[in-house]
N, C-alpha and C positions, 0 to 999 in steps of 0.2 A: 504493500500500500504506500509506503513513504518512496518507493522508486517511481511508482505512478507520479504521487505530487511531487515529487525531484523533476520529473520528465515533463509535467505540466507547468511549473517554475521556469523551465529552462526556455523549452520553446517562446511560452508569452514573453518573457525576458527578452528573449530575441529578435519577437515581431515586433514589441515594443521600442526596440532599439534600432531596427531596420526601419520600421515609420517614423523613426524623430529624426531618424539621416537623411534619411527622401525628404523631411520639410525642412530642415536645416538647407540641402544642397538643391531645392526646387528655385527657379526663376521665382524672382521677387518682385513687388510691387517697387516701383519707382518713377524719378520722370525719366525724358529721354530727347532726345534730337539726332536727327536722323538727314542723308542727304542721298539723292540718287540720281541719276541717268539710264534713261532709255530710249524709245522710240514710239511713234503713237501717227493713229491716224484719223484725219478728218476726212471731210466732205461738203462741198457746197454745194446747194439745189436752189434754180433758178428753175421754175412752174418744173416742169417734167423731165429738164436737165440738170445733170451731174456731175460734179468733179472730184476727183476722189484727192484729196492732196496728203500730205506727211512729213514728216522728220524725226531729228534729234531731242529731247526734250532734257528738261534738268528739272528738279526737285529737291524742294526742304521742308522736312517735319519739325514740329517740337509737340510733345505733349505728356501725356502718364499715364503710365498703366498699373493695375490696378488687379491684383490675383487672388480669388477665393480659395480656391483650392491649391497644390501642386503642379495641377495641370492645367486650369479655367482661366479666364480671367476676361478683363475689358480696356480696352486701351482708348484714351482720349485725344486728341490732337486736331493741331490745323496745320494745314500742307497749303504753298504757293507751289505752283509749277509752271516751266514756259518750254512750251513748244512750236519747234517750226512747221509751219502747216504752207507748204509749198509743193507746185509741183505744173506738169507741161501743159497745156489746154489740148483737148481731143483733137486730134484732125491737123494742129497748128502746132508751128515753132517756141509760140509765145510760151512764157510762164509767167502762174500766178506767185506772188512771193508774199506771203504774211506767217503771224503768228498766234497763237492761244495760250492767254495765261488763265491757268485753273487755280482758283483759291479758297479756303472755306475752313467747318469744320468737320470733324470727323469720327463715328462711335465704331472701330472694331471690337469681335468675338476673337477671342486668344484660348487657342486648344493646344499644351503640346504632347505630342505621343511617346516623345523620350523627353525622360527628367533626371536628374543625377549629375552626380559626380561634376565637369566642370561644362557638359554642353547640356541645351537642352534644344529640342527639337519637332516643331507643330506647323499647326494651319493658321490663318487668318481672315473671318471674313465680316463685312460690315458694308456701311453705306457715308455718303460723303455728301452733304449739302452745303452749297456756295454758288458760287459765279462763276461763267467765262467772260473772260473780257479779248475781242478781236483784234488786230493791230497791224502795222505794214506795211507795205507799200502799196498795195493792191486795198487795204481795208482802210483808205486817209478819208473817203470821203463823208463832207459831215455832216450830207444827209442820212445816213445810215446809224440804226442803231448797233453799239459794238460791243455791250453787257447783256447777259442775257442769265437767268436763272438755270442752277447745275444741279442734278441729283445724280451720285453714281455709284456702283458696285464695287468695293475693294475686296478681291481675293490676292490668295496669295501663300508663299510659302515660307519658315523665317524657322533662324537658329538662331542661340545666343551661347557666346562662347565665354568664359572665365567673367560671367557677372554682369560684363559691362559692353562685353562687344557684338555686336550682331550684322548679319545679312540676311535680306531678306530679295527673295523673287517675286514682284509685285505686280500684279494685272489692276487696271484700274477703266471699268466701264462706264461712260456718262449713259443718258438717255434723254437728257431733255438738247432739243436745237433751238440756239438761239436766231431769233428770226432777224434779220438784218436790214430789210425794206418790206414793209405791209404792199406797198401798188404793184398790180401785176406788170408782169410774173412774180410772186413773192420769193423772195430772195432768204434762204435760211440757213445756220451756219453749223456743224455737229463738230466735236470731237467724238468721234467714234469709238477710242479705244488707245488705250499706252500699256507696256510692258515696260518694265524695268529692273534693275537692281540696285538696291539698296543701301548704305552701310549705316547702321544704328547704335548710336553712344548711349546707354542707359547710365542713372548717379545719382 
Protein backbone atom coordinates (compact mmCIF):
# COMPACT_ATOMS: atom_id res chain seq x y z
CA UNK A 1 0.00 0.00 0.00
CA UNK A 2 2.78 2.78 0.86
CA UNK A 3 4.41 1.71 -2.61
CA UNK A 4 1.17 2.60 -4.38
CA UNK A 5 1.17 6.04 -2.59
CA UNK A 6 5.07 6.33 -3.05
CA UNK A 7 4.15 5.72 -6.95
CA UNK A 8 1.02 8.07 -6.71
CA UNK A 9 3.50 10.80 -4.86
CA UNK A 10 5.84 10.56 -7.59
CA UNK A 11 4.01 10.66 -10.62
CA UNK A 12 1.70 13.96 -9.47
CA UNK A 13 5.00 15.33 -8.35
CA UNK A 14 6.06 15.02 -11.76
CA UNK A 15 3.07 16.28 -13.68
CA UNK A 16 3.03 18.83 -11.38
CA UNK A 17 6.48 19.83 -12.10
CA UNK A 18 6.27 19.21 -15.81
CA UNK A 19 3.07 21.86 -15.81
CA UNK A 20 4.96 24.77 -13.98
CA UNK A 21 7.88 24.30 -16.62
CA UNK A 22 5.53 24.57 -19.62
CA UNK A 23 4.00 27.93 -17.97
CA UNK A 24 7.30 29.18 -16.74
CA UNK A 25 8.92 28.60 -20.44
CA UNK A 26 5.33 29.33 -22.46
CA UNK A 27 5.34 32.65 -24.70
CA UNK A 28 4.23 35.52 -22.44
CA UNK A 29 2.08 38.39 -22.58
CA UNK A 30 3.94 41.59 -23.46
CA UNK A 31 4.01 44.43 -25.83
CA UNK A 32 5.95 44.21 -29.17
CA UNK A 33 6.87 46.18 -32.52
CA UNK A 34 7.37 44.58 -35.27
CA UNK A 35 8.43 45.46 -39.11
CA UNK A 36 8.12 43.74 -42.57
CA UNK A 37 8.36 43.50 -46.23
CA UNK A 38 6.43 41.83 -48.95
CA UNK A 39 4.56 42.08 -51.82
CA UNK A 40 0.62 42.64 -52.56
CA UNK A 41 -1.64 43.34 -55.17
CA UNK A 42 -4.29 45.74 -56.26
CA UNK A 43 -6.79 46.45 -58.84
CA UNK A 44 -8.59 49.40 -60.52
CA UNK A 45 -12.03 49.19 -62.03
CA UNK A 46 -13.25 51.68 -64.24
CA UNK A 47 -17.44 50.53 -65.04
CA UNK A 48 -16.48 46.99 -66.60
CA UNK A 49 -12.66 47.53 -66.94
CA UNK A 50 -9.75 46.36 -65.01
CA UNK A 51 -6.29 46.80 -64.09
CA UNK A 52 -4.60 44.57 -62.15
CA UNK A 53 -1.49 46.58 -60.67
CA UNK A 54 1.32 45.52 -57.61
CA UNK A 55 4.52 45.78 -55.95
CA UNK A 56 6.97 45.83 -53.08
CA UNK A 57 5.30 46.89 -49.94
CA UNK A 58 6.83 47.66 -46.33
CA UNK A 59 5.31 47.54 -42.92
CA UNK A 60 5.28 48.50 -39.11
CA UNK A 61 3.50 47.18 -36.13
CA UNK A 62 3.53 48.06 -32.57
CA UNK A 63 1.01 46.76 -30.09
CA UNK A 64 0.51 43.67 -27.15
CA UNK A 65 -0.23 40.64 -26.73
CA UNK A 66 -1.82 39.35 -24.35
CA UNK A 67 -1.87 35.09 -23.27
CA UNK A 68 -4.41 33.16 -21.35
CA UNK A 69 -3.32 30.15 -21.56
CA UNK A 70 0.39 28.59 -22.61
CA UNK A 71 -0.91 28.26 -25.82
CA UNK A 72 -4.18 31.08 -26.48
CA UNK A 73 -3.91 34.27 -26.51
CA UNK A 74 -4.99 37.93 -28.27
CA UNK A 75 -2.67 40.35 -29.64
CA UNK A 76 -3.50 44.15 -30.11
CA UNK A 77 -1.99 46.43 -32.52
CA UNK A 78 -1.82 49.14 -35.26
CA UNK A 79 0.09 48.52 -38.48
CA UNK A 80 0.98 51.47 -41.26
CA UNK A 81 1.85 49.88 -44.45
CA UNK A 82 2.99 51.21 -48.05
CA UNK A 83 2.77 49.67 -51.14
CA UNK A 84 3.44 50.09 -54.63
CA UNK A 85 0.58 49.43 -56.66
CA UNK A 86 1.99 49.88 -60.27
CA UNK A 87 1.84 48.23 -63.36
CA UNK A 88 1.53 48.39 -67.79
CA UNK A 89 -2.00 49.29 -69.17
CA UNK A 90 -3.66 46.31 -71.24
CA UNK A 91 -3.11 46.55 -74.93
CA UNK A 92 -0.53 49.68 -74.33
CA UNK A 93 3.15 50.67 -73.55
CA UNK A 94 1.89 53.07 -70.82
CA UNK A 95 2.01 52.49 -67.17
CA UNK A 96 0.18 53.39 -64.26
CA UNK A 97 2.46 54.37 -61.23
CA UNK A 98 0.91 54.92 -57.67
CA UNK A 99 0.80 53.63 -54.35
CA UNK A 100 -1.54 52.39 -51.13
CA UNK A 101 -0.89 53.06 -47.70
CA UNK A 102 -2.89 50.78 -45.25
CA UNK A 103 -3.37 51.95 -41.69
CA UNK A 104 -5.42 51.14 -38.74
CA UNK A 105 -6.14 48.83 -35.92
CA UNK A 106 -5.97 45.44 -35.22
CA UNK A 107 -7.42 42.29 -32.87
CA UNK A 108 -5.54 38.89 -33.63
CA UNK A 109 -6.20 35.12 -32.40
CA UNK A 110 -2.77 33.64 -31.07
CA UNK A 111 -2.64 29.70 -31.05
CA UNK A 112 0.68 28.08 -30.61
CA UNK A 113 1.16 24.34 -31.29
CA UNK A 114 4.64 24.06 -29.95
CA UNK A 115 5.42 25.73 -26.44
CA UNK A 116 8.76 25.19 -24.55
CA UNK A 117 11.95 25.27 -23.99
CA UNK A 118 13.36 28.54 -25.97
CA UNK A 119 10.87 28.44 -29.32
CA UNK A 120 7.43 28.46 -29.48
CA UNK A 121 5.53 27.94 -32.57
CA UNK A 122 1.48 28.72 -33.84
CA UNK A 123 -1.02 30.21 -36.18
CA UNK A 124 -2.56 33.75 -36.22
CA UNK A 125 -5.74 34.82 -37.29
CA UNK A 126 -7.93 38.04 -36.89
CA UNK A 127 -9.35 41.17 -38.67
CA UNK A 128 -7.99 44.67 -39.27
CA UNK A 129 -10.04 47.87 -39.60
CA UNK A 130 -8.74 51.22 -40.94
CA UNK A 131 -8.07 53.17 -44.08
CA UNK A 132 -6.49 53.04 -47.60
CA UNK A 133 -5.22 56.03 -48.60
CA UNK A 134 -4.35 56.30 -52.77
CA UNK A 135 -1.34 58.24 -53.96
CA UNK A 136 1.14 58.94 -57.16
CA UNK A 137 1.48 59.92 -59.88
CA UNK A 138 -1.40 58.57 -61.65
CA UNK A 139 -3.73 59.11 -58.26
CA UNK A 140 -2.79 63.44 -58.17
CA UNK A 141 -5.89 64.37 -59.23
CA UNK A 142 -8.07 66.36 -56.93
CA UNK A 143 -11.13 65.55 -58.17
CA UNK A 144 -10.83 62.20 -56.96
CA UNK A 145 -11.46 60.65 -53.69
CA UNK A 146 -8.11 58.95 -52.21
CA UNK A 147 -9.29 57.51 -48.54
CA UNK A 148 -11.54 55.16 -48.41
CA UNK A 149 -12.79 52.74 -45.59
CA UNK A 150 -10.59 49.12 -44.99
CA UNK A 151 -11.79 45.90 -43.36
CA UNK A 152 -9.28 42.84 -43.79
CA UNK A 153 -8.36 39.22 -42.95
CA UNK A 154 -4.91 38.72 -41.01
CA UNK A 155 -3.65 35.05 -41.34
CA UNK A 156 -0.70 33.83 -40.83
CA UNK A 157 2.19 31.83 -39.43
CA UNK A 158 4.64 33.00 -36.41
CA UNK A 159 7.50 31.80 -34.04
CA UNK A 160 9.05 33.27 -31.27
CA UNK A 161 12.56 32.46 -30.52
CA UNK A 162 14.48 33.06 -26.92
CA UNK A 163 11.49 35.43 -25.50
CA UNK A 164 11.91 38.35 -27.42
CA UNK A 165 12.51 37.49 -31.08
CA UNK A 166 10.18 36.57 -33.72
CA UNK A 167 9.17 35.82 -37.43
CA UNK A 168 6.25 35.78 -38.78
CA UNK A 169 4.73 34.65 -42.55
CA UNK A 170 1.92 37.07 -42.98
CA UNK A 171 -1.07 37.05 -45.46
CA UNK A 172 -3.12 40.11 -45.02
CA UNK A 173 -6.80 40.32 -47.14
CA UNK A 174 -8.69 43.62 -47.46
CA UNK A 175 -12.37 43.47 -48.90
CA UNK A 176 -13.70 46.76 -48.90
CA UNK A 177 -12.68 49.01 -52.43
CA UNK A 178 -12.28 52.40 -52.14
CA UNK A 179 -14.38 54.18 -54.64
CA UNK A 180 -12.29 56.85 -56.23
CA UNK A 181 -14.85 58.96 -58.62
CA UNK A 182 -18.86 58.39 -58.05
CA UNK A 183 -19.76 59.68 -62.20
CA UNK A 184 -19.61 57.11 -64.70
CA UNK A 185 -17.91 54.86 -65.40
CA UNK A 186 -17.30 54.72 -61.43
CA UNK A 187 -13.83 54.54 -60.88
CA UNK A 188 -12.82 52.01 -57.80
CA UNK A 189 -9.65 51.32 -56.18
CA UNK A 190 -8.85 47.59 -54.08
CA UNK A 191 -5.96 46.36 -52.48
CA UNK A 192 -6.51 42.92 -53.05
CA UNK A 193 -4.01 41.02 -51.20
CA UNK A 194 -0.11 41.25 -49.43
CA UNK A 195 2.14 38.48 -48.23
CA UNK A 196 4.87 39.03 -46.40
CA UNK A 197 7.55 38.54 -43.75
CA UNK A 198 7.82 39.64 -40.74
CA UNK A 199 10.48 40.28 -37.99
CA UNK A 200 8.87 40.90 -34.37
CA UNK A 201 10.72 42.44 -31.11
CA UNK A 202 8.47 41.47 -28.01
CA UNK A 203 9.74 43.57 -24.03
Amino acid sequence: MKTIKKYKYIISSTLALALASSTLVAEESSGFVGVGVGYGGSQLKAGSEKQNLSGISYEVIAGYKQFFTPSFGLRYYINFAYADASGKVKGTSEKIKGNVMDYGVNVDALYNFITGGNTDFGAFLGLGLGANSWGGRDFKDSKIDKTGLNLALNVGLRTEIAKAHGIEIAARVPFIATTLDESEPKVTASHTYNVGVRYIFSF
